[in-house]
C-alpha positions as CSV (number, residue, x, y, z in Angstrom):
1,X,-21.0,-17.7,-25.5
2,X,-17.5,-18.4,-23.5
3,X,-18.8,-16.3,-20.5
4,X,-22.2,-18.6,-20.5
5,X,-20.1,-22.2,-20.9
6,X,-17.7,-20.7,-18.0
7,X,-20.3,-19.3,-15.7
8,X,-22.1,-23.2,-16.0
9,X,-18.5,-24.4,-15.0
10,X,-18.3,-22.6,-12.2
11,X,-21.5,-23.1,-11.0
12,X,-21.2,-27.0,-10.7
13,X,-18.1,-26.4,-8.3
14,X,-19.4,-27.5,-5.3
15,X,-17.7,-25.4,-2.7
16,X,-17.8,-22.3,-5.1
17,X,-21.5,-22.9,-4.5
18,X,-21.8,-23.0,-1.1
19,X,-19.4,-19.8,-0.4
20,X,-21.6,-18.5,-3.0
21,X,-25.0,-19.0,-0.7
22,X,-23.2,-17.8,2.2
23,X,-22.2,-14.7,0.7
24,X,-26.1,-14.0,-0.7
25,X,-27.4,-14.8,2.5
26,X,-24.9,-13.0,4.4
27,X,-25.2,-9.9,2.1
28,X,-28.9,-10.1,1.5
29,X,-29.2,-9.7,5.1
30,X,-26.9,-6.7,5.5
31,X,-29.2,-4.9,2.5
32,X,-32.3,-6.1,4.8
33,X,-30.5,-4.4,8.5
34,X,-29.3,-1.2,6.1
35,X,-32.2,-0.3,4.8
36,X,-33.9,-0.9,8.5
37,X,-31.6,1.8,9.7
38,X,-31.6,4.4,7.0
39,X,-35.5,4.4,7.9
40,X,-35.0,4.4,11.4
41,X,-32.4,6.8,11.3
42,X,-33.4,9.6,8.1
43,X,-36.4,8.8,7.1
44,X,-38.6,8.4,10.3
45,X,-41.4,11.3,10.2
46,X,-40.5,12.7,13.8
47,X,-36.8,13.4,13.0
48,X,-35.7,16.7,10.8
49,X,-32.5,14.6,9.2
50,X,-29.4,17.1,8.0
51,X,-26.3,16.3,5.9
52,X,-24.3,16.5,9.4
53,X,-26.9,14.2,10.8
54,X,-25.9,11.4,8.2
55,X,-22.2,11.8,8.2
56,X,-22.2,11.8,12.0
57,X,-24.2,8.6,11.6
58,X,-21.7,7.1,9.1
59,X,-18.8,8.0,11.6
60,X,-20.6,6.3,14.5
61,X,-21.0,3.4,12.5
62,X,-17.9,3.0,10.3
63,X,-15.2,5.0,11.7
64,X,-14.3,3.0,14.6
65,X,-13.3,0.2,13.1
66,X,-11.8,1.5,10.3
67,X,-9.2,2.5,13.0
68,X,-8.6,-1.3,14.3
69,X,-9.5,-2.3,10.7
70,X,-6.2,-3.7,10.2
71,X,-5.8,-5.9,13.4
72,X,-8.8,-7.9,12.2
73,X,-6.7,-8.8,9.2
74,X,-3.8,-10.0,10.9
75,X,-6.6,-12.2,12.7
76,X,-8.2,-12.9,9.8
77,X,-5.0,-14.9,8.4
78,X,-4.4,-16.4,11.7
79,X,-8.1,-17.6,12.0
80,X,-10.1,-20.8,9.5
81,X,-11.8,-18.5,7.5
82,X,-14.4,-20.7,7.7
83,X,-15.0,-20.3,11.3
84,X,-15.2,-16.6,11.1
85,X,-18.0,-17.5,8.7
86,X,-19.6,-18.9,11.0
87,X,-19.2,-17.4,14.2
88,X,-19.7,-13.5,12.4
89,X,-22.7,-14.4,10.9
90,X,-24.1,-16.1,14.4
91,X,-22.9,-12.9,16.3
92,X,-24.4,-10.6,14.0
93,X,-27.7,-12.8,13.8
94,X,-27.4,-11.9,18.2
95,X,-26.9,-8.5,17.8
96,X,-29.2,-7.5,15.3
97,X,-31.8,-8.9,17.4
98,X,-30.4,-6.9,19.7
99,X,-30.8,-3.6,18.1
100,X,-34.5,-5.0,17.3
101,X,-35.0,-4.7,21.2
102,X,-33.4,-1.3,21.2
103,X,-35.4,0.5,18.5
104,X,-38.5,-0.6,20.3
105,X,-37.3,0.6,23.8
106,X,-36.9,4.1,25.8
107,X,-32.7,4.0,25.5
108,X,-30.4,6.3,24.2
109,X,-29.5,7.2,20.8
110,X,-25.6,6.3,21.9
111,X,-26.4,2.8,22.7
112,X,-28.6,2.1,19.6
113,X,-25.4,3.3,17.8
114,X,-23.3,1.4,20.1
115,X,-25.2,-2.5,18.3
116,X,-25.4,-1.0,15.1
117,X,-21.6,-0.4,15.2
118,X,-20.9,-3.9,16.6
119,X,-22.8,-5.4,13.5
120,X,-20.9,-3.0,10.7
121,X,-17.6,-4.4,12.9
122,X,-18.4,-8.3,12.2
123,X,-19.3,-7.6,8.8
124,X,-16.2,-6.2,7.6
125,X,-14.6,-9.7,8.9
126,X,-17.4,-11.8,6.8
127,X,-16.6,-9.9,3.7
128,X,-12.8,-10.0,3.7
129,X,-12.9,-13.2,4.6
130,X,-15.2,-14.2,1.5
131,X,-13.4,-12.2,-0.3
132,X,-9.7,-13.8,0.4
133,X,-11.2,-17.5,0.5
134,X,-12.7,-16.9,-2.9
135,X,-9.4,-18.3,-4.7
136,X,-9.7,-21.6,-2.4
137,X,-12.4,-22.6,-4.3
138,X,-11.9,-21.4,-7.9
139,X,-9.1,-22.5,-10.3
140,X,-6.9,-19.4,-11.6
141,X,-8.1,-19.3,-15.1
142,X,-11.6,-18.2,-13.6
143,X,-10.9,-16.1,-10.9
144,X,-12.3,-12.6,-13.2
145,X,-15.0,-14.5,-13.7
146,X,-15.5,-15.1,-9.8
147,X,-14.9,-12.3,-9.0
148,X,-17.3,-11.0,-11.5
149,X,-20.3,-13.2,-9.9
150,X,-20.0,-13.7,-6.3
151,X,-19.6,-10.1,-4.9
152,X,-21.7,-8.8,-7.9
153,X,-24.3,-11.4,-6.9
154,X,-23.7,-10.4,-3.3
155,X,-24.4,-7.2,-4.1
156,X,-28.0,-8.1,-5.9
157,X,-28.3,-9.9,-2.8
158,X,-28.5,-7.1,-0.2
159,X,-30.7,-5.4,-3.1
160,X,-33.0,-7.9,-2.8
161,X,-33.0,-7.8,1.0
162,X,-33.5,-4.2,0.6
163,X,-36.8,-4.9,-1.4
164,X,-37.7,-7.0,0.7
165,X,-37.5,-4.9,4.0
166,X,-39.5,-2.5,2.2
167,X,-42.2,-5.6,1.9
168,X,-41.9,-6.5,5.3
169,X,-42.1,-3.0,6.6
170,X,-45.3,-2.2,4.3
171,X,-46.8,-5.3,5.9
172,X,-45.5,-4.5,9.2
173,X,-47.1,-1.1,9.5
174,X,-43.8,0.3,9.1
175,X,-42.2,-1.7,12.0
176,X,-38.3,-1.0,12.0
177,X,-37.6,-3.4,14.6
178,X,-39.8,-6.0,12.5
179,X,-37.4,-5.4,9.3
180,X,-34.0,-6.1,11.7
181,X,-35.4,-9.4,13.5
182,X,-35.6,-10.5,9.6
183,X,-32.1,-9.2,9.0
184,X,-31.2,-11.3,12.3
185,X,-32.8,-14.4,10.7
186,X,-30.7,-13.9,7.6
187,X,-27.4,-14.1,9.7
188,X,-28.6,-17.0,11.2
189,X,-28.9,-19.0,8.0
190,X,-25.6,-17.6,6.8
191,X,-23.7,-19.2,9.6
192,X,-25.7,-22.7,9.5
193,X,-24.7,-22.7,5.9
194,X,-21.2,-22.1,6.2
195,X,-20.9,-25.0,8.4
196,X,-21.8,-27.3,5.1
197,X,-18.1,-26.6,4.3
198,X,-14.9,-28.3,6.0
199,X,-13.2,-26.6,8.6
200,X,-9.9,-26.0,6.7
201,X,-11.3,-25.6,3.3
202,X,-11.0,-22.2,2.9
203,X,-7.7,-21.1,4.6
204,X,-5.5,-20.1,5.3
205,X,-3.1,-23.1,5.0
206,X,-0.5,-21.9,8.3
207,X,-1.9,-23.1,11.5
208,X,-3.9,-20.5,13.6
209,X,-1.8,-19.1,16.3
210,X,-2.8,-18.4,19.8
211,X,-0.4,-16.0,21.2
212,X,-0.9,-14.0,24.6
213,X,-2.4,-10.4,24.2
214,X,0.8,-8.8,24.4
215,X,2.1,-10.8,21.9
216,X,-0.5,-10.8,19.6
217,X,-0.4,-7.1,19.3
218,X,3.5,-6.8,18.7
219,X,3.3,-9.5,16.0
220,X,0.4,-7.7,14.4
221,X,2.2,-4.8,14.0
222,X,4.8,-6.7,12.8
223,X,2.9,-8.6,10.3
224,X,0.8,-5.6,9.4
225,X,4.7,-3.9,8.4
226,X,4.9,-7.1,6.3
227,X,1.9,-6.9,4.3
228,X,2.5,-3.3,3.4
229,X,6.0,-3.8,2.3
230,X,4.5,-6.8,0.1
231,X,1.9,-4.3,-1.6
232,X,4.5,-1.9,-2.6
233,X,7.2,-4.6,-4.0
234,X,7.3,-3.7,-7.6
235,X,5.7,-6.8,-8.5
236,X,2.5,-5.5,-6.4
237,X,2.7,-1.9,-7.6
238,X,-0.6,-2.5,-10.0
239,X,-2.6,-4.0,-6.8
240,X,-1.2,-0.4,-5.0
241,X,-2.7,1.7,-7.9
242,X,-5.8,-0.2,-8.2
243,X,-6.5,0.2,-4.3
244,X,-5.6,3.9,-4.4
245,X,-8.0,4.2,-7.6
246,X,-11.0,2.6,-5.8
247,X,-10.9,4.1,-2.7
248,X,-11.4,7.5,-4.8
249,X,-14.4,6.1,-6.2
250,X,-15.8,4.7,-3.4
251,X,-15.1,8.3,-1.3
252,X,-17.1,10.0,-5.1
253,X,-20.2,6.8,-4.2
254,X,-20.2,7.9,-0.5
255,X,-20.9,11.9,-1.6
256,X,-23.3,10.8,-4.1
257,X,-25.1,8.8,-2.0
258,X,-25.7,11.2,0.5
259,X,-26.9,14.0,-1.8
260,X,-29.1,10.9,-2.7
261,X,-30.3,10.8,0.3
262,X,-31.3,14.6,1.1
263,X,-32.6,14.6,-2.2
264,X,-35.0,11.4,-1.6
265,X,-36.3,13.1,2.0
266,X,-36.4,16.8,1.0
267,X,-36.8,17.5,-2.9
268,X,-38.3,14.4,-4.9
269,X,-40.5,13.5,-2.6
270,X,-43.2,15.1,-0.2
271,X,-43.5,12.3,2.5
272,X,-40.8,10.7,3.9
273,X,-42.2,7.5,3.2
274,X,-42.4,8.6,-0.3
275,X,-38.6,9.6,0.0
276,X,-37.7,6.2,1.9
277,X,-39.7,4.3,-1.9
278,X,-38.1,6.6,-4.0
279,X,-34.3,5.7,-2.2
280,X,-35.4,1.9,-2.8
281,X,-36.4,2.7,-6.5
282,X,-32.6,4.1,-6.7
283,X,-31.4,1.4,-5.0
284,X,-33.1,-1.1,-6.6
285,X,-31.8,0.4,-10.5
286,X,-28.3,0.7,-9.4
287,X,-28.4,-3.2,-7.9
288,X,-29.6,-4.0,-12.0
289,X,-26.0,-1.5,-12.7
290,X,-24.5,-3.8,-10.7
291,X,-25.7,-7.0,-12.7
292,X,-24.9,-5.1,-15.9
293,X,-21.1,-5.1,-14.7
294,X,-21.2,-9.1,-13.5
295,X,-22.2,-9.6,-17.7
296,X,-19.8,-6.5,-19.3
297,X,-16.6,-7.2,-16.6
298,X,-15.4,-10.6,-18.2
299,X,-15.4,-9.5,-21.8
300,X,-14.0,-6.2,-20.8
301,X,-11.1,-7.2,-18.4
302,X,-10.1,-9.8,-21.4
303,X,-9.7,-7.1,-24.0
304,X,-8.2,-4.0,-21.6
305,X,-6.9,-6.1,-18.9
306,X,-8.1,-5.4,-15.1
307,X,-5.9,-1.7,-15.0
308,X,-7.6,-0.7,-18.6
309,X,-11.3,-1.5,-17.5
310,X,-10.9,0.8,-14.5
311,X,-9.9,3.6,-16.5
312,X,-13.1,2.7,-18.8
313,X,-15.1,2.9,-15.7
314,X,-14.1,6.2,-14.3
315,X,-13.3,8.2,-17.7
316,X,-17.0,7.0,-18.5
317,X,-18.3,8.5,-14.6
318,X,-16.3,11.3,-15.7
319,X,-18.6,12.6,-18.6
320,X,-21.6,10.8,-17.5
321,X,-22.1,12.2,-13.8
322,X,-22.4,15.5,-14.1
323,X,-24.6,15.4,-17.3
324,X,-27.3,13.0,-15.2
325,X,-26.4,14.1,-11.6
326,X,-27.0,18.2,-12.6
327,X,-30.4,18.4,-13.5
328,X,-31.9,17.1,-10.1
329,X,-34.6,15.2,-11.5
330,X,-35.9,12.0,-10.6
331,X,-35.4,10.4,-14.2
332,X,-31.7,11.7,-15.2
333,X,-31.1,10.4,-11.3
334,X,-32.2,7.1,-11.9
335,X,-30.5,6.7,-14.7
336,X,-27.3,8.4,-13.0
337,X,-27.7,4.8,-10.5
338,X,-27.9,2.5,-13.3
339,X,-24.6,3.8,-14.8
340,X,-23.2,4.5,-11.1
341,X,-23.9,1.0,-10.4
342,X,-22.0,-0.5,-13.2
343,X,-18.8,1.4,-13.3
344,X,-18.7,1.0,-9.4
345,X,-19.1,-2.8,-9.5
346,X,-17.3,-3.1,-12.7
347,X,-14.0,-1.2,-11.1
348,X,-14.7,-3.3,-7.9
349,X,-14.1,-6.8,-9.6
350,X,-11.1,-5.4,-11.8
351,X,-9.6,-4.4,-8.2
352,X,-10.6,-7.4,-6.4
353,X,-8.7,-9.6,-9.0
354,X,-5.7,-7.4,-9.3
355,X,-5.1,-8.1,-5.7
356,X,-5.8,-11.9,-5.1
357,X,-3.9,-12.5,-8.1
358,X,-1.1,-9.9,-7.3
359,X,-0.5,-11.4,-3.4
360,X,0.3,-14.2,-1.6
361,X,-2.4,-16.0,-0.1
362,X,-1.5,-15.6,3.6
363,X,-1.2,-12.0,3.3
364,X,-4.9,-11.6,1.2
365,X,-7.1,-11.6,4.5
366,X,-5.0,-9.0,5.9
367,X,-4.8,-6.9,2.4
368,X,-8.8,-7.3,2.5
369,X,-9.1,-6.0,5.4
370,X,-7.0,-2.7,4.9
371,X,-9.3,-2.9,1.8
372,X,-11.9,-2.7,3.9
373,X,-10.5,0.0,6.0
374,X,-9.7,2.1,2.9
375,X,-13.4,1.8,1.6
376,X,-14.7,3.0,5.3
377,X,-12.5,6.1,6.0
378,X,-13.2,6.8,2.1
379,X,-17.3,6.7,2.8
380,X,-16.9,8.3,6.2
381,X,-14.6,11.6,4.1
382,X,-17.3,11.3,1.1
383,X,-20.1,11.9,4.1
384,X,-17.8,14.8,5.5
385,X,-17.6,16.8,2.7
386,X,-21.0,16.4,1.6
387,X,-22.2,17.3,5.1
388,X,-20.3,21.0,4.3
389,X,-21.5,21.6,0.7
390,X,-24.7,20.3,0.8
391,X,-27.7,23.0,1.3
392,X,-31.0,21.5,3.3
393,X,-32.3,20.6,0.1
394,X,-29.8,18.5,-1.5
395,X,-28.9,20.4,-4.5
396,X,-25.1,21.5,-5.3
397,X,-23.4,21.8,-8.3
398,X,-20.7,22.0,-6.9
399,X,-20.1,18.4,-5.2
400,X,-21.5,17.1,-8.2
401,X,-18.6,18.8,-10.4
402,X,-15.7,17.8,-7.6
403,X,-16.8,14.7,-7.8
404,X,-16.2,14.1,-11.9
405,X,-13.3,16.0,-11.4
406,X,-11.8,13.4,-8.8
407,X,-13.0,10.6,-11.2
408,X,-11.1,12.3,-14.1
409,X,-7.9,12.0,-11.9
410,X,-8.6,8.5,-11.1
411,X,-9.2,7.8,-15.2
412,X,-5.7,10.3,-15.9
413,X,-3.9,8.5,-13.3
414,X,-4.7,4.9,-13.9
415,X,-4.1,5.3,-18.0
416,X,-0.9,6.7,-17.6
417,X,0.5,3.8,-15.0
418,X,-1.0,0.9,-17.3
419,X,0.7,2.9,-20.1
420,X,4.3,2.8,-18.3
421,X,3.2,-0.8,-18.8
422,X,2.1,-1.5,-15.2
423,X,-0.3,-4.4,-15.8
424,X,3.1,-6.7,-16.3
425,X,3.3,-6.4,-12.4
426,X,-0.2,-7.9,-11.6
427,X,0.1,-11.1,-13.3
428,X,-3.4,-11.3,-13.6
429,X,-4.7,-13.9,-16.1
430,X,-7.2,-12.3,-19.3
431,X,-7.9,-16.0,-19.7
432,X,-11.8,-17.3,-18.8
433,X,-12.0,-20.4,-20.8
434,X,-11.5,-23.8,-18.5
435,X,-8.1,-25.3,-18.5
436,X,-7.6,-27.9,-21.3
């Protein structure tokens, strides 16, 4: 198979490699410190968790920085992306034993909030700026197939460290701080991996800049102006559509995650450690969805294009939600992840390569990050909304219907810009074989 004889390529790239472990490191770590929190935070026995409860929670943690979101790109092309490899992964390794200490001490809820925001922070520079060194290490004619692996296999990653925070809190007697020391350990391997790569490998090719403060902030408003009036030059317009389109699914993932999660504490289960399993079954089938996208993506994007396999994905969410999402039963639901799983992932590496292949590479760690931004204030919305139509119980039809219908609009609105021919713009190679 082409996809097999490419993926062995790739594979024997030796820097691809090495970005590659520092991603699954990196990522398995964050699916190790989530799932530490979502136990600490919904599923411990002595709290009565509501819908408001978990989109407060989300705002804490995400909102804040989607506000400054931006500024980090603007560093994020001024800085080696290599160093902010290692230096985020060696904070976060500090401050997730930090929050360790916390969850074991007599402190505020603020503060333990205040570290767990810290560490969400930092990660949204690691992942943009995997995300925009990605083309440093991969020839053009494979970037879909990239992009299909590494943040697919990133993902499968922080499943796995999911699974395996489950393991260590089992073994742990159900020690929280126990899981997020582990998660700690995890950053700390990330970062003493990256430094297996050379400094300027990765980007960006300008030199870093080191401007006073005053300056720094008027030039990254300035530069911020820049990037946006590089997404919407016509050449760019498919990048703009295929941002737009997946921050509407990501806000329909947020909503459906958190019914998910009311769901696993208050109806499918009768134990909150039963509820906490049943979350890491769910988990566990959407991260083999999510595989299931790194295999179907390739083939797909070759024979639609990037902007045609997005309107696959969400005119396939669009029937297939609501059919497995309205019984409320633990087998449609599982299967509802599976199918969630690949569509999401499958959407997220047609977008991903629509934008490093539609923009310049000193405006991709900045793009990345807006990216970033988009998917937070998306998530923190999806959590909003679901906080006000969700009963105690989890159950309603109605956010389960708005949320195909916003899918449908993505699928309607996508198909009828690629029909006004608005892949021409992307420039995106369909092409996975090696170069001759």
């Amino acid at each position: 198979m082409p996809v097999v004889r490419d993926l062995r390529v790739l594979l024997r790239l030796r820097d691809f490699r090495r970005l590659l472990s520092v991603r699954l490191l990196s990522q398995g770590a964050d699916g190790v410190y989530q799932v530490a929190l979502a136990a600490y935070v919904v599923f411990s026995p002595e709290k009565q968790t509501s819908a408001a409860a978990i989109a407060s929670a989300m705002a804490v943690l995400l909102l804040p920085y989607s506000l400054v979101g931006p500024f980090a790109g603007v560093l994020l092309d001024r800085w080696r992306r290599r160093q902010v490899l290692v230096y985020g992964n060696l904070l976060r390794a500090l401050l997730a034993a930090a929050t360790a200490v916390l969850m074991v001490s007599s402190v505020p809820d603020w503060l333990f909030y205040v570290s767990a925001l810290c560490v969400t922070a930092v990660n949204r520079f690691v992942l943009a700026g995997l995300s925009a060194a990605l083309p440093r290490v991969v020839d053009p004619q494979r970037l879909v197939l990239a992009n299909s692996l590494s943040p697919t296999a990133g993902t499968l990653a922080a499943t796995a460290g999911g699974g395996l925070a489950f393991l260590v809190r089992l073994v742990a007697s159900g020690s929280d701080a126990a899981v997020v020391l582990l998660g700690a350990f995890l950053y700390l391997c990330a970062a003493l991996t990256s430094l297996s790569m050379g400094r300027t490998l990765l980007g960006p090719d300008r030199a870093p800049a080191q401007p006073h403060l005053r300056t720094a902030l008027v030039d990254t408003a300035r530069d911020l102006l820049a990037a946006v009036r590089h997404l919407a030059e016509p050449r760019r317009r498919e990048a703009a559509w295929a941002l737009a389109s997946m921050t509407l699914m990501r806000f329909c993932y947020g909503a459906l995650l958190v019914l998910l999660l009311m769901l696993c504490r208050y109806t499918l289960a009768t134990t909150p450690d039963d509820g906490l399993r049943l979350l890491g079954l769910a988990l566990a089938v959407s991260g083999a969805g999510f595989f299931a996208a790194a295999v179907v993506t390739p083939w797909a994007v070759g024979r639609l294009g990037p902007g045609g396999w997005i309107v696959v994905c969400s005119g396939a969410a669009t029937l297939l939600e609501p059919a497995l999402g309205l019984p409320f039963a633990i087998g449609p639901l599982m299967a509802a992840a599976f199918v969630l799983g690949l569509i999401t992932q499958g959407a997220k590496i047609a977008t991903d390569t629509i934008v490093q292949s539609s923009v310049e590479d000193s405006f991709r760690g900045r793009i990345f990050s807006v990216y970033d931004v988009l998917f937070n204030v998306a998530f923190v919305g999806a959590a909003g909304v679901a906080a006000l139509m969700l009963p105690p119980d989890g159950r309603s039809a109605v956010l389960v219907v708005l949320v195909a219908l916003i899918y449908a609009g993505v699928a309607v609105g996508m198909a009828r810009f690629e029909a006004r021919g608005g892949s021409k713009g992307g420039n995106v190679s369909r092409e996975t074989s090696p170069p001759r």
